[in-house]
C-alpha positions as a Python dict, from the first residue, in 0.01 Angstrom:
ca = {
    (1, 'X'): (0, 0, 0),
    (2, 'X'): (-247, -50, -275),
    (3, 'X'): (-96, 171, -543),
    (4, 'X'): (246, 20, -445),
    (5, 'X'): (99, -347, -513),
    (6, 'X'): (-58, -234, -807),
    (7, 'X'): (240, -86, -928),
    (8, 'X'): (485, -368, -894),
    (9, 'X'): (172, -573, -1085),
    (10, 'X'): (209, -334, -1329),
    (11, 'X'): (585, -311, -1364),
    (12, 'X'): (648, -694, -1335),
    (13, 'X'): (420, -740, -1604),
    (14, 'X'): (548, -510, -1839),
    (15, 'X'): (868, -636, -1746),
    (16, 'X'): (809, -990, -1863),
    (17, 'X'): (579, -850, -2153),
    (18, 'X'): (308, -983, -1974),
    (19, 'X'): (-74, -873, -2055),
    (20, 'X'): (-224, -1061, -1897),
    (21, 'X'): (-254, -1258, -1555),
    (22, 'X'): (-419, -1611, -1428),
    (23, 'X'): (-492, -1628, -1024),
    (24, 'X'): (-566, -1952, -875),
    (25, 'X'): (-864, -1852, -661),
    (26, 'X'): (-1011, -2041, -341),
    (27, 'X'): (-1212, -1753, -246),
    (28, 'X'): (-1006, -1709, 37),
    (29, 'X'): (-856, -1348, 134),
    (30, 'X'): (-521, -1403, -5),
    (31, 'X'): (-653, -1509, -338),
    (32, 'X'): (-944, -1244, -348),
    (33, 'X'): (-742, -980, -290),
    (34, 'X'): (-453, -1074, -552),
    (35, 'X'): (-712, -1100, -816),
    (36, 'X'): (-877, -779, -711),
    (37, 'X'): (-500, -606, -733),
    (38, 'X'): (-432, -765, -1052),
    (39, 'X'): (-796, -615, -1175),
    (40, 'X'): (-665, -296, -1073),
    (41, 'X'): (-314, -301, -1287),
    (42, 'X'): (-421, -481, -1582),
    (43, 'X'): (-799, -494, -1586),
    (44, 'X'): (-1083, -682, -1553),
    (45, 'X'): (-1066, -854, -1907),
    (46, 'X'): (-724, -959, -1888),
    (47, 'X'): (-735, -1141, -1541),
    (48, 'X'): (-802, -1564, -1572),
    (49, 'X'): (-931, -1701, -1259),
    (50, 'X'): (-844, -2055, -1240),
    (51, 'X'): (-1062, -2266, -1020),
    (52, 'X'): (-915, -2626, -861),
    (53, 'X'): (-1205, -2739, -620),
    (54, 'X'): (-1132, -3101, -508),
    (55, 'X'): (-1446, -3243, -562),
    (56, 'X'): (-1722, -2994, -405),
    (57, 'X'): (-1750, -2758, -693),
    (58, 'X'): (-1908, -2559, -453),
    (59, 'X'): (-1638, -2424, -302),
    (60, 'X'): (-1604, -2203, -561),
    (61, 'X'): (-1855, -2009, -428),
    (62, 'X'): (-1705, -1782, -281),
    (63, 'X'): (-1430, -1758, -562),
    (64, 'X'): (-1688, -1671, -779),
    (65, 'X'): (-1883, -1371, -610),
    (66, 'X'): (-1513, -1225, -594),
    (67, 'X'): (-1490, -1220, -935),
    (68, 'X'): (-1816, -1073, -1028),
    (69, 'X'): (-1763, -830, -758),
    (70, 'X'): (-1428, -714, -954),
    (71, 'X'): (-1558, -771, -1272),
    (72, 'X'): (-1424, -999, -1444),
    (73, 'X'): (-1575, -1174, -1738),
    (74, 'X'): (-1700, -1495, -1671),
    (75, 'X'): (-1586, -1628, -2012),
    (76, 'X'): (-1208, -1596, -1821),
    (77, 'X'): (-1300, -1853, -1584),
    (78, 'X'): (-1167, -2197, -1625),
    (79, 'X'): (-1238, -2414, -1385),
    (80, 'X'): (-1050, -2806, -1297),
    (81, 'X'): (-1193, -3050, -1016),
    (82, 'X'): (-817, -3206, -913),
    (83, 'X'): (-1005, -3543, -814),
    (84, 'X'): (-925, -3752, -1087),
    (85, 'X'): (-514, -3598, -1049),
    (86, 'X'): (-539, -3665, -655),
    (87, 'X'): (-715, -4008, -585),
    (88, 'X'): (-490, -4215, -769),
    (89, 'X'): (-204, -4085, -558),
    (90, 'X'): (-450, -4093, -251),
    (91, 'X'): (-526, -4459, -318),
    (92, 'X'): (-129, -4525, -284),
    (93, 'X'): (-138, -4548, 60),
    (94, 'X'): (-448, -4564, 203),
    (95, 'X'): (-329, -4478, 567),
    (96, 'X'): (-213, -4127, 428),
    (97, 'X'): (-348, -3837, 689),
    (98, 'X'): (-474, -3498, 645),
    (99, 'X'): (-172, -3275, 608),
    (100, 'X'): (-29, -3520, 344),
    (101, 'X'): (-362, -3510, 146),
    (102, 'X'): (-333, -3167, 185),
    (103, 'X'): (-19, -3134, 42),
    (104, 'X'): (-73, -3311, -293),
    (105, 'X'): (-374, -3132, -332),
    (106, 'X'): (-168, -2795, -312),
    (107, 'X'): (108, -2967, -516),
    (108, 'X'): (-145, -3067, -781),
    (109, 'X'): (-299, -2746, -817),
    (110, 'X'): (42, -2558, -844),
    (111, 'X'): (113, -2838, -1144),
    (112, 'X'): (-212, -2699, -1326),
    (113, 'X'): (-150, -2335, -1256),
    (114, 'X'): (181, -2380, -1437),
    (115, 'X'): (65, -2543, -1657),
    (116, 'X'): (-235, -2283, -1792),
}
């Protein structure tokens, strides 16, 4: 399954003329492993974790020990706390629950990953 992701990394890239790769990374598995894959087909030096903590910028934590582990430079880390892009939209409606914060935050960080 590995050399199969790998593969498609690889061919997708090359496809789009693509060098090189960003990965939003939470340090969660999902995110850990597509970096580590996307170390694998295009190397450690052209992979550019982006980091969106809300806040806690230790969350990263985790995010970062995955990308030492895999070896990637940390001069290809950029990292963004989405707080000032969230609270104003927060502070619309202060009622707003969980899942809805939730989903601006993950709307927010999509909006920056395009973006970079």
């Amino acid at each position: 399954m590995v050399k199969a992701l790998v593969q498609f990394i690889e061919t997708s890239c090359e496809t789009a003329k693509f060098k090189r790769a960003i990965v939003a990374m939470s340090g969660g598995l999902d995110s850990s492993t597509s970096a580590a894959l996307a170390v694998r087909a295009l190397g450690a030096k052209n992979v550019y974790p982006l980091l969106l903590p809300y806040r806690d910028l230790r969350s990263t934590d985790d995010a970062k020990l995955v990308i030492t582990n895999v070896g990637i430079p940390k001069s290809n880390i950029t990292q963004i706390d989405i707080a000032p892009f969230v609270d104003p939209m927060i502070a619309l409606d202060p009622t707003m629950d969980r899942v809805r914060r939730g989903n601006i935050m993950a709307r927010v960080r999509m909006i920056l990953l395009y973006d970079e």
